[in-house]
N, C-alpha and C positions, 0 to 999 in steps of 0.2 A: 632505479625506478624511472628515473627521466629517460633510459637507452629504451626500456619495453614500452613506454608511452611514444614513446618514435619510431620504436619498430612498428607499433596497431597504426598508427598515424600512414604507414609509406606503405600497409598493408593492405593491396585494395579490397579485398575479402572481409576484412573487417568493416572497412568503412562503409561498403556496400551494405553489411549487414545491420549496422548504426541506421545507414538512411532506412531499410526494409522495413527497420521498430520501429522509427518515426515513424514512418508512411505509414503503418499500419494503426497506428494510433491516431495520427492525422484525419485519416478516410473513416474511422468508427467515431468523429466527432461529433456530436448529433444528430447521430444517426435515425434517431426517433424521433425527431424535433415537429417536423409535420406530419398531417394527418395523410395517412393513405390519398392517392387521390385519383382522378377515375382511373386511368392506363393502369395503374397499379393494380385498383381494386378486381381491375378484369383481369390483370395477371393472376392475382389467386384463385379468380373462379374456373381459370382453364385448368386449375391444378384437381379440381374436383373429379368423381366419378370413377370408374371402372376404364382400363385401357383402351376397351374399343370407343368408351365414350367420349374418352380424354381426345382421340383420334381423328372422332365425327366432327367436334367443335373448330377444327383447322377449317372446315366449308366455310365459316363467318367470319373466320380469323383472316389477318393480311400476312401472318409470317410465316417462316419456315418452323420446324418442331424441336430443333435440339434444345435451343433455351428452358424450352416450358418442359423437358426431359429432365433435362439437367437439375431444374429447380425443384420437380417434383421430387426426384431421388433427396437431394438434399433436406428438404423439409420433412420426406419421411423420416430423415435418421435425428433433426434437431429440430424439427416443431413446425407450425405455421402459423406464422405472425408475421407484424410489420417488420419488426427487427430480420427476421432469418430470412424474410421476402428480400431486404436489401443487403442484408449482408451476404447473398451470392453474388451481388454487382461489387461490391466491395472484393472479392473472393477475381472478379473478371480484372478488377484494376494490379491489385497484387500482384495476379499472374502475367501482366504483361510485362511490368517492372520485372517479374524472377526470367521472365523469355528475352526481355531487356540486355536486361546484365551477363547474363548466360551464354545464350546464342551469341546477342550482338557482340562479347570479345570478338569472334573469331571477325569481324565487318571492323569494331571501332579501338580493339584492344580492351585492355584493362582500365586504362584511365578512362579512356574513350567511352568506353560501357557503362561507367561512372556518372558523366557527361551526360549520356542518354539517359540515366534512371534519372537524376536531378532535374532535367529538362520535362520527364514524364508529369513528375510531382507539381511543375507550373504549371500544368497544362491547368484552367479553371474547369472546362466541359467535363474533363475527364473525370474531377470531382464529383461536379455537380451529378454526371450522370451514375457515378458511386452510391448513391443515395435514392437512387429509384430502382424497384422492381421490375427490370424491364433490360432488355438483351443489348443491350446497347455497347455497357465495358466487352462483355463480351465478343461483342464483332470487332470491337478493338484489337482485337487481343488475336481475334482469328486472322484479321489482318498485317498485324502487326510481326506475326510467324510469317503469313505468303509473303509480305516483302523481306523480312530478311532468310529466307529460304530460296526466293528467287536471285537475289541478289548472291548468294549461295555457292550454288546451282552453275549460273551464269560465269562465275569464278573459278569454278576449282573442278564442276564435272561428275564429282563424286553421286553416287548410286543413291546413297544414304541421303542425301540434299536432296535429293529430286523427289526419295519416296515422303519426306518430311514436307516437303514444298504440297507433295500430292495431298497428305493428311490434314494441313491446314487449306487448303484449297475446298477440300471437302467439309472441312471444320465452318468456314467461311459459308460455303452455301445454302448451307445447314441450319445457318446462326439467322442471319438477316439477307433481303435482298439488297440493299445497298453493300451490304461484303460480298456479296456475290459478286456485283458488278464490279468492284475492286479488284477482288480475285480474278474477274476476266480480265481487267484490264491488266494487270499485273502480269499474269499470263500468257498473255497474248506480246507486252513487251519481252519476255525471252525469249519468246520463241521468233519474234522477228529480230531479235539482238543474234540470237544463234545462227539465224539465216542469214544474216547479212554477215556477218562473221567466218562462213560458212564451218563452223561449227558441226559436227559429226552427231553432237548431243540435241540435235536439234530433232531428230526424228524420237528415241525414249521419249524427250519431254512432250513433244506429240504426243504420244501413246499415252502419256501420263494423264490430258488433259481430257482425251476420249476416256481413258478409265473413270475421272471427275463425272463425265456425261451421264455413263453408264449406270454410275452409283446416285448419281438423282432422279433417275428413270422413277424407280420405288413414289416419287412423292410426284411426279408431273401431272398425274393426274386431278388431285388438291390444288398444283400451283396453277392449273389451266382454270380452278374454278374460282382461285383468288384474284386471278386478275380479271374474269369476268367480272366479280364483282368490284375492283378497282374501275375499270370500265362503267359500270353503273351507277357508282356513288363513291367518291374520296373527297377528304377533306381540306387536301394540300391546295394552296389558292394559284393563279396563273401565273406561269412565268415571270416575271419580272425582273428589272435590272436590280433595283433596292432587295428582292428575294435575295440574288445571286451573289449580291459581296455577302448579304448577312449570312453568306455561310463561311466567305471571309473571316469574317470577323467575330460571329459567335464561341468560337474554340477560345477564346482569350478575354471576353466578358462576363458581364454578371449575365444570367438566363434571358432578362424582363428587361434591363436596361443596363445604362452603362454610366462608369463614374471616371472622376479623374487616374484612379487606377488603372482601370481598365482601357481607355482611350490611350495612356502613357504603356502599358506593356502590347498592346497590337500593334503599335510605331514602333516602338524599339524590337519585335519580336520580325514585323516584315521589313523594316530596316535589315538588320542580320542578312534575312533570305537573301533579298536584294545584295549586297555586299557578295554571300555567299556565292549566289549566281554567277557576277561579273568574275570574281577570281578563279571562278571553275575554269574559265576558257585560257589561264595561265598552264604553262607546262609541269609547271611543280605540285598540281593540285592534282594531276593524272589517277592518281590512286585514288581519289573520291570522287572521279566526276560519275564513273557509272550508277554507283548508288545514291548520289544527288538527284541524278538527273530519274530515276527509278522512282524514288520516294515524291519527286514532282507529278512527275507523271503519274504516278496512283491515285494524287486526289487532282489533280484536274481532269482529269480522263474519267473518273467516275461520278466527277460533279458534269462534266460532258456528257456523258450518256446520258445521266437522268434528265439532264436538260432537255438532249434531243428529243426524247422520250416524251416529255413532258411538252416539247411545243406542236408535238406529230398525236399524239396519242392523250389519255387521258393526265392531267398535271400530278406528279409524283412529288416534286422537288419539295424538303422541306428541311429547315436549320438542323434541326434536332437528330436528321439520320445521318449528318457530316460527323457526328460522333463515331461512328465506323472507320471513318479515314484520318481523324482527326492526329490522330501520332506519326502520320508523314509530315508536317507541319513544322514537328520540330527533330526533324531528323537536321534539317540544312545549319540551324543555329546550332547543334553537337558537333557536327563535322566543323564546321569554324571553330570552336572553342579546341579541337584535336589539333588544329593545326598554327592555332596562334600563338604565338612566340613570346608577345609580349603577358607577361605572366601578372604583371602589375591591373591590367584588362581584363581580366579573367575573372581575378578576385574584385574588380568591379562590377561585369555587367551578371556573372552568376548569381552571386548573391539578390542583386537588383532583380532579376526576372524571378529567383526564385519567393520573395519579398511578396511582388505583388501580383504571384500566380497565388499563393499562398493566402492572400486579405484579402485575394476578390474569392475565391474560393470558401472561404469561412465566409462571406456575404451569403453566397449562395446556400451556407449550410447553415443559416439562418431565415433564409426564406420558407415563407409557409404557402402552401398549397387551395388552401382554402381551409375556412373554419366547420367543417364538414361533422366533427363530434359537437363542435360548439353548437351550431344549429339546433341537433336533434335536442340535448339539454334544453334551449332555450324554446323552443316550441314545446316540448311538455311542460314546462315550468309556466311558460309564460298564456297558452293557452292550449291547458289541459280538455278541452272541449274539441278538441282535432285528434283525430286515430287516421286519419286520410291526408299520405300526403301526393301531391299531383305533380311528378317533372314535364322541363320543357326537353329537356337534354340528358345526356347519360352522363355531363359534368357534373350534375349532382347526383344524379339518379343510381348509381352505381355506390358512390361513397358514403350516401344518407344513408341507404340500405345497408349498407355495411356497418355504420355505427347505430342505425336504429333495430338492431334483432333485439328479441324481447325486453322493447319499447312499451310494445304495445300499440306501435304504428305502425300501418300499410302505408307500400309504396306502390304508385302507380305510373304509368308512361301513356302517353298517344302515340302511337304508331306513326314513326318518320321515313322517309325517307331516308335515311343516313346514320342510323345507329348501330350501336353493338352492345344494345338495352337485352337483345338476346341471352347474351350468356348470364343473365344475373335471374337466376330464376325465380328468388324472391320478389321480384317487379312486379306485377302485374299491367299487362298487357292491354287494350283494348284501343278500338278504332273511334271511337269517340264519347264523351261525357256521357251521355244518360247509361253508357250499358254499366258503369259502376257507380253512378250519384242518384239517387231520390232527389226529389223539388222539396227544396227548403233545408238540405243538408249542408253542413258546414265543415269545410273542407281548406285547406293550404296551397296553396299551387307555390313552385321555390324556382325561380329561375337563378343563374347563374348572373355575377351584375352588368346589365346592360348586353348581354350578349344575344346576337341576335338571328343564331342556327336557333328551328324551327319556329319563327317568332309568328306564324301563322296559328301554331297550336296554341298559342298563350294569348293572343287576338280571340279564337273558336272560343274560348273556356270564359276568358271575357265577358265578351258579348252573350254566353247563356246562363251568366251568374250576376249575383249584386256584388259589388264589390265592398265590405264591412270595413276594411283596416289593409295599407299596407303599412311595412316595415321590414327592419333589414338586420342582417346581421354582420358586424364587421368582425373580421379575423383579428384576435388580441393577441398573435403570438407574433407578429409582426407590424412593425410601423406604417401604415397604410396600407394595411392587408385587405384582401380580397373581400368581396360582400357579397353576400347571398342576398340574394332578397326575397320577401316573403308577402306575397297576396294570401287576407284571409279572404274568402268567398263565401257566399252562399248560394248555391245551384238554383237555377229558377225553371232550366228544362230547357231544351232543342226550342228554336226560333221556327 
């Protein structure tokens, strides 16, 4: 009995398999714990309608289409809920772990591949972003192929690497624009790796990357109207230095803040890289400098671009899209662990990262979103004399509507600026107060707490009502959770 507990033990195939049931159990942890919340809730609504209509709504959208493809096939065959909404981001983490362990042998070996899944499971972002409706695992995942496809590619030459390099490149631009920009950047490193190499395979991979071109022709005309409208209204804030580490530093924290976990594994985690860097430039390290140096260059190069981007053009830059790149990060800490000797070290700092990628991640799969059903309960209960409710923002406007259908309560919006109050077609609409209030009706307006995107409209609404009662509602699923707050009003008519 003790020889077969030692052979599954020296078995990487098993033990790989051991982590896969973990992880998989790990990532469906409260998986329902918060409420829908807006991103989400506009994720389901593009899931809605007839194909060409699914198609039409990409004009208001900022992304590409594969995701909201993808999600829609899948919930036609298992449902549409909160659960099956995030359990295809759940379904995008798995898959990088099984593209992980898989592919990466032929880059880190068997133990090495080992190494990289374990490393995966610390990542906190990658969790957290497990748990939302939204393409994010995803681009991970499309990414996470174009670098070790390039990396591939660039080794070995083979036909079959290049067409696979091609399929996730395509997967990539598909998924997100920040994969996309990855995917060029990643790209573009082979191809001047092959040229300067002079390298024979450098013209295919050419060809390969014009075929990439070719094949997003189909949507340029959408992507030529999305970024007009990026040009006209986004909500990502200006460059800044404090912007630019927190994209640093967000892949290894709690989402909203940070604790002493979280501050001790982003030291110990870019300690490593550091470490790892300086020993690249030894001669013994030869065999991983190129895919070091590969896996750096994808997230600085694509946090590069959106910067430039961003200080020339309209501001793009924002924490939450570095979850696309975010598994170059810990490519440098696996390749040290391949190569370190002392084994005593291993069994120390493994455990340790994976510890407290592990408790800051369960933080985050206790965070709640906002108390978005609780509201709707508590304003019927508490004042059943409202069937009107009034957003300043699509932060609640989209998730009240979703937990208030047959409520018995309207939702309504003022026309901003900067929404995508569009897609909810339960909302209603209009450019100002009187075209849906009578003088003397009594009404709820719900802002978002303290937030202060459109706070013109909640000023307008103000000043042509009495103000009766406010009050708030604090999120109970969480320890100083989020608060809505709640103006009752009475309309008194245009000034």
């Amino acid at each position: 009995m003790k020889n077969i507990i030692n052979k599954l033990i020296r078995n990487n195939l098993f033990l790989f398999l051991l982590i896969f049931v973990i992880a998989t159990f790990f990532y469906l942890f409260k998986i329902g714990f918060s409420d829908l919340w807006s991103d989400e809730v506009y994720t389901k609504s593009m899931l809605n309608g007839s194909f060409p209509d699914f198609f039409s709504k990409f004009k208001n959208d900022l992304h590409p289409p594969l995701y909201y493809i993808g999600l829609r096939l899948f919930t036609a065959l298992f449902g549409l809920n909160a659960t099956t909404l995030r359990l295809f981001s759940v379904l995008g983490v798995l898959s990088t772990i099984l593209l992980g362990y898989f592919a990466g042998q032929r880059i880190f070996g068997k133990q090495g591949a080992l190494y990289f899944c374990l490393m995966l499971i610390s990542l906190p972002m990658l969790a957290a972003y497990s748990h939302q409706a939204r393409m994010y695992t995803w681009a991970a995942f499309s990414v996470t192929g174009v670098f070790i496809y390039s990396y591939l590619f660039m080794s070995t030459g083979k036909n079959r690497d290049l067409v696979l390099l091609l399929i996730f490149t395509v997967l990539a631009i598909y998924t997100h624009y920040y994969s996309m920009a990855a995917a060029f950047v990643s790209n573009m490193f082979v191809l001047v790796y092959l040229l300067c190499t002079r390298n024979k395979k450098w013209l295919p991979h050419f060809f390969s990357m014009l075929i990439a071109i070719i094949l997003f022709l189909p949507w340029l005309y959408i992507f030529i109207i999305q970024i007009k409208k990026v040009q006209h209204a986004f909500w990502a804030p200006e460059v800044s230095l404090s912007a630019i580490i927190s994209c640093f530093t967000i892949p290894f924290t709690e989402q909203f803040w940070t604790s002493n976990y979280s501050i001790t594994l982003t030291i110990l985690i870019y300690s490593l890289i550091a470490f790892t860097i300086f020993i690249s430039f030894t001669k013994s390290f030869s065999e991983y400098r190129l895919v070091l140096w590969l896996s750096l260059f994808i997230f600085l190069g694509t946090i590069s671009v959106v910067t430039i981007i961003s200080l020339f053009s309209q501001p793009i830059l924002s924490t939450r899209y570095v979850m696309s790149i975010v598994v170059m990060l810990i490519i440098p800490p696996a390749i040290l662990f391949i190569r370190m000797k002392m084994k005593w070290l291993k069994i120390i700092l493994i455990p340790a990262i994976l510890f407290l990628g592990v408790r800051i991640s369960i933080s985050n799969f206790y965070f709640s979103y906002g108390p978005y059903k609780q509201t709707v309960e508590y304003i019927i209960n508490t004042y059943p004399e409202i069937s009107k409710i009034l957003h300043i923002t699509e932060v609640t406007a989209g998730p009240i509507a979703e937990y208030s259908s047959n409520t018995g309560l309207s939702n309504y919006f003022l026309k901003a600026e900067m929404s995508n109050v569009d897609a909810f077609t339960e909302i209603h609409q209009y450019s100002k107060p009187a075209e849906f209030l009578q003088s003397g009706e009594v009404f709820c307006t719900v802002r978002f707490h303290n937030l202060e995107l459109n706070i013109e409209n909640l000023n307008r609404v103000l000043s042509e009502s009495v103000l009766l009662k406010t009050d708030t509602v604090s999120d109970n699923k969480f320890k100083n959770g989020i608060i809505i707050q709640l103006y009752l009003l009475k309309y008194k008519g245009e000034n």
